[in-house]
N, C-alpha and C positions, 0 to 999 in steps of 0.2 A: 392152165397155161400161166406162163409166169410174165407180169406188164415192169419195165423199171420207167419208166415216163406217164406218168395219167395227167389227163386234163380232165376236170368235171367243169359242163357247160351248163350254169342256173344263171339266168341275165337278172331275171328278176324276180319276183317283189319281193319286199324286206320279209314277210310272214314267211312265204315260200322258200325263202335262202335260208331262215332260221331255222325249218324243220328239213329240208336237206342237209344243213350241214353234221348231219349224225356221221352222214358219208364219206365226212377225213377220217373219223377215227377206225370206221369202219374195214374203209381199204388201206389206210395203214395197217390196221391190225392183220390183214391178209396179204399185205406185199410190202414188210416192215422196209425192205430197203431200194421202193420207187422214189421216185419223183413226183410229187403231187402238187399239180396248179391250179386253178380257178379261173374259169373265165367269167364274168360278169358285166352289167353297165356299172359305171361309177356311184350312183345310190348305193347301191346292192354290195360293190366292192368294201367300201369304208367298216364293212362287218365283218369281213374277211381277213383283213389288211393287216393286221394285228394278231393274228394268229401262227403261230412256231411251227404248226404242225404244218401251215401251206410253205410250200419252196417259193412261190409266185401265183400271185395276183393279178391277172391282166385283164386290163380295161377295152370293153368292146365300144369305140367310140361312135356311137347312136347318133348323137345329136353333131355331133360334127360330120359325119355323113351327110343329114340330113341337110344340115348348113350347103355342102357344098352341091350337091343336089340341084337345091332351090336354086341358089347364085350364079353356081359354073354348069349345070346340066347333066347328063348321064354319062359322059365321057369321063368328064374330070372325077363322077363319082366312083365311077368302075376301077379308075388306076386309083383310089384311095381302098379299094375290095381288093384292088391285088397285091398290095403293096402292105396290105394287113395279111392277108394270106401268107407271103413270102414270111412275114416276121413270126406268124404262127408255125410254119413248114419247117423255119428253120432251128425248130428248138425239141424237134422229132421226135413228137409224142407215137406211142405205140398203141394206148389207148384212147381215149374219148368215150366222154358217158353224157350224152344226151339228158340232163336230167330234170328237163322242159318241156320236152315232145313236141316244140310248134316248129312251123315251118324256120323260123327268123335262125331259133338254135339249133336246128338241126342243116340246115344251110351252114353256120359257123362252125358247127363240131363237124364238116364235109369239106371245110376249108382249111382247116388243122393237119389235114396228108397223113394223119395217124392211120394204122395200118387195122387197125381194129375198132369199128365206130357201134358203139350200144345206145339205145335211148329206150327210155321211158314212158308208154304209153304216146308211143310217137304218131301223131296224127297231122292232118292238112300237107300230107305227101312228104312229109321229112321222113317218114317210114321207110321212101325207098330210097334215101340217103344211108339207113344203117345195114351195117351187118346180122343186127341182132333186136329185137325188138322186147321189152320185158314188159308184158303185158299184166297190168297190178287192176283188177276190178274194184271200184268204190270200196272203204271198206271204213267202219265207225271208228280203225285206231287212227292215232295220230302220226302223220309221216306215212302212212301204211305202204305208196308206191316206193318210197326209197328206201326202206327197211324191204321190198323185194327185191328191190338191186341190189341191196348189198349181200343178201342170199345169195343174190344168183350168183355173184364170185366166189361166193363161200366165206366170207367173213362167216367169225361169230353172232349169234344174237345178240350177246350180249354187248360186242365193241359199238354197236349203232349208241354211242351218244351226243346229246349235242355241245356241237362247238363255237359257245360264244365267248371268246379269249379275249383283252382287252390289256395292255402293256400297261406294265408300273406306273408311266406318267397318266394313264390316263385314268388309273383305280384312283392316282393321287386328286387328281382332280376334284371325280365325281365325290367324292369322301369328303373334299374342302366345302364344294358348294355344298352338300347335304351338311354337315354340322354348322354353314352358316344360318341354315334356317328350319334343323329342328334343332341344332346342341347336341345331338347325338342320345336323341330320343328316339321310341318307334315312330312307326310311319306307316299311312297304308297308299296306294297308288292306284290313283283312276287315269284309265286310257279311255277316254269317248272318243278318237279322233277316225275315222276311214276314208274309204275311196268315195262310196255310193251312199245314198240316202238311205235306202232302203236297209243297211246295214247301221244304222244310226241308234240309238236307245235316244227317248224323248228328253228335250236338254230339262224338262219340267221334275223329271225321275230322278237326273244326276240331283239338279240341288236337292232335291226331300231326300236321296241317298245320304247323300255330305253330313245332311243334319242327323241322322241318325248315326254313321259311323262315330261322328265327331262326339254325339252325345254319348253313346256306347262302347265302341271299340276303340275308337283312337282319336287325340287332339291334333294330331301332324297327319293333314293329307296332302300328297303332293298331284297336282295334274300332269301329263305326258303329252305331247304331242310337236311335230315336225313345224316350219317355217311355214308351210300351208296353212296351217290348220291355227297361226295367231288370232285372227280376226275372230272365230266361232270361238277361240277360249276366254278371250275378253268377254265376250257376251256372257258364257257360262258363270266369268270368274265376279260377274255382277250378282249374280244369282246365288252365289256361295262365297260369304265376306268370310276371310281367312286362308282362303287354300293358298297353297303355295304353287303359282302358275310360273312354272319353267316351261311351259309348250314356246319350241323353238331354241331352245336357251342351250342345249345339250344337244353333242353329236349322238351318234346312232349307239356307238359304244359307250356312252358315258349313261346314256336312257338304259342300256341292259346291265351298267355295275350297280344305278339307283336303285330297278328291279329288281334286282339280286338279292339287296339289301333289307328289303320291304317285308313288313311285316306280312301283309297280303296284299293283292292287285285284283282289282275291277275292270274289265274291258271290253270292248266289242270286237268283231273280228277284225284283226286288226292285227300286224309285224310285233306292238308292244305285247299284248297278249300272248302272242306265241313264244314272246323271248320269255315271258312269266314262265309258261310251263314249261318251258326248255327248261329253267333253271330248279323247275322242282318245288318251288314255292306256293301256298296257299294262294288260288287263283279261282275267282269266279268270269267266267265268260259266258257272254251274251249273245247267243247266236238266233237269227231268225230267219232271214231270206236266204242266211248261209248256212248250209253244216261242214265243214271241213273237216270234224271228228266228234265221234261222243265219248271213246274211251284216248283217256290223256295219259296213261301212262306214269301220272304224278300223283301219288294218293293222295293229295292236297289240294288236285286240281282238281274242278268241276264245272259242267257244263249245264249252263240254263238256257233250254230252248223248246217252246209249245210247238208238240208238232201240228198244225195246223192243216186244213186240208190243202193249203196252196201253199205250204211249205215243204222244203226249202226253191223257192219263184227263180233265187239267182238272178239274172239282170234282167229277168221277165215279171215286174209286181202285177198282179190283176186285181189290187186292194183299192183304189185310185188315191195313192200316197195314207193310206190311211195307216199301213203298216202293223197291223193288229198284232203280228208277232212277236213285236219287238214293244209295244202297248202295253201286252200284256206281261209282260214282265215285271211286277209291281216292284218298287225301292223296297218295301217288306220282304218279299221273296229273296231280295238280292242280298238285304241284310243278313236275313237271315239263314242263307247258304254260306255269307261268310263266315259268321259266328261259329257254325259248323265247321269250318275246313281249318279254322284256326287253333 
């Protein structure tokens, strides 16, 4: 069947947008002359936004719902549900692709009026929102459910790649701040920043890491992390005199042209991580309570994680914080994976 309007509905997280977006190139390459748009929250959007291959970017407004919610009550919030409905109706998408599976997106991609609605492992009753449901089992690659949707339309294998685009001003950018503080030497890049605890590497591993790359591999390391995540990198940046701490300092797209750039990258599961392997570059990742993939697709990338018998817990630890999986990942091991992938 042939779609000339698609919406792809990924609200969130930065990690999860970055290994869906294999999916523009992907249905482009099988419906070269659709319409393709993104719906997303505003975090998630600012990685989208900048990319040629989307026609439009629209912002699912979350928190202003919520706002009026709270203030005006369910009345005033429902004519803000229909009056985003009408502006989604009236741009008469044909398709929608679910590629969240929870109830939130799958309610949005039901409010879109597209005449054809698919999701992805669609569960907590958005199932019976779609017309099609593309059922992807666990599987060790990376991306593995959204490289089955793009199957299922027939794209190529090969089009699934990822798309982290970023406009001339903003390559200029990242490129100035980077040569003001290596000169336009190498550089290797640690991400310690995430959601949860349990997904943390011990901040005692990053500094003995530090000292070893620094000593070894490379004298420019830079840290990574978002506006959340200042407070813990101060602390870290005490523990490691010299790094270069931009956490918070770079938009979302300006953190994936530094990666880009980087000699290799260090990280825990984590959006900066995933945008490392997107790009193909020497990546060692830290995984414990999570596994999201063990085959990465990047021959450069690799994965360190002890399968443990109470791993991967996910948002269930039964360690009582002790974390042993993410413990036991010595700065040695980590070093010396890099050495290897470099």
């Amino acid at each position: 069947m042939q779609y000339n309007n698609i919406l792809i509905v990924r609200l969130s997280a930065i990690g999860d947008i970055v290994m869906a977006s294999g999916l523009i190139s992907a249905l482009k390459a099988r419906y070269p002359e659709a319409k393709l748009s993104w719906l997303a929250e505003p975090a998630g959007a600012t990685l989208l936004q900048q990319n040629p291959l989307l026609d439009e970017v629209i912002l699912w407004p979350r928190n202003e719902w919520q706002k009026v919610r709270k203030a005006q009550g369910i009345i005033a919030l429902l004519k803000q549900v229909n009056t985003f409905k009408q502006q989604l109706a009236s741009r008469q998408f044909d398709l929608v692709l679910d590629a969240q599976g929870l109830l939130k997106s799958g309610v949005l991609a039901w409010l879109s009026g597209a005449q054809y609605k698919v999701g992805i492992n669609s569960r907590e009753g958005s199932q019976w929102l779609m017309n099609k449901v593309v059922t992807s089992p666990w599987s060790a690659d990376i991306s593995s459910e959204y490289r089955a949707a793009a199957k299922f339309f027939g794209a190529p294998e090969a089009a699934f790649q990822y798309s982290l685009i970023a406009s001339n001003e903003t390559q200029r950018h990242a490129e100035a701040l980077l040569f003001e503080h290596t000169q336009g030497q190498p550089y290797v890049v640690f991400c310690p920043f995430t959601t949860r605890a349990q997904k943390h590497w011990v901040d005692g591993h990053w500094s003995e890491l530090y000292k070893q790359v620094k000593q070894s591999i490379c004298t420019h390391i830079i840290m990574l992390g978002g506006p959340s995540d200042i407070a813990h990198s101060e602390r870290l940046e005490k523990q490691m005199p010299g790094i270069i701490n931009l956490t918070g300092k770079t938009t979302l797209l300006e953190c994936s042209e530094i990666i880009r750039g980087a000699k290799g990258v260090i990280g825990v599961d984590t959006g900066l991580t995933h945008m490392a392997m997107a790009h193909h570059i020497p990546v060692i990742a830290l995984f414990g309570s999570t596994l999201p993939y063990e085959n990465t697709f990047n021959p450069n990338g690799r994965v360190l994680s002890d399968k443990l018998a109470c791993s991967p817990c996910k948002r269930r630890p039964t360690c009582e914080a002790r974390f042993d999986c993410m413990v036991g990942l010595t700065p040695q091991r980590v070093s010396s994976a890099l050495g290897e992938v470099l």
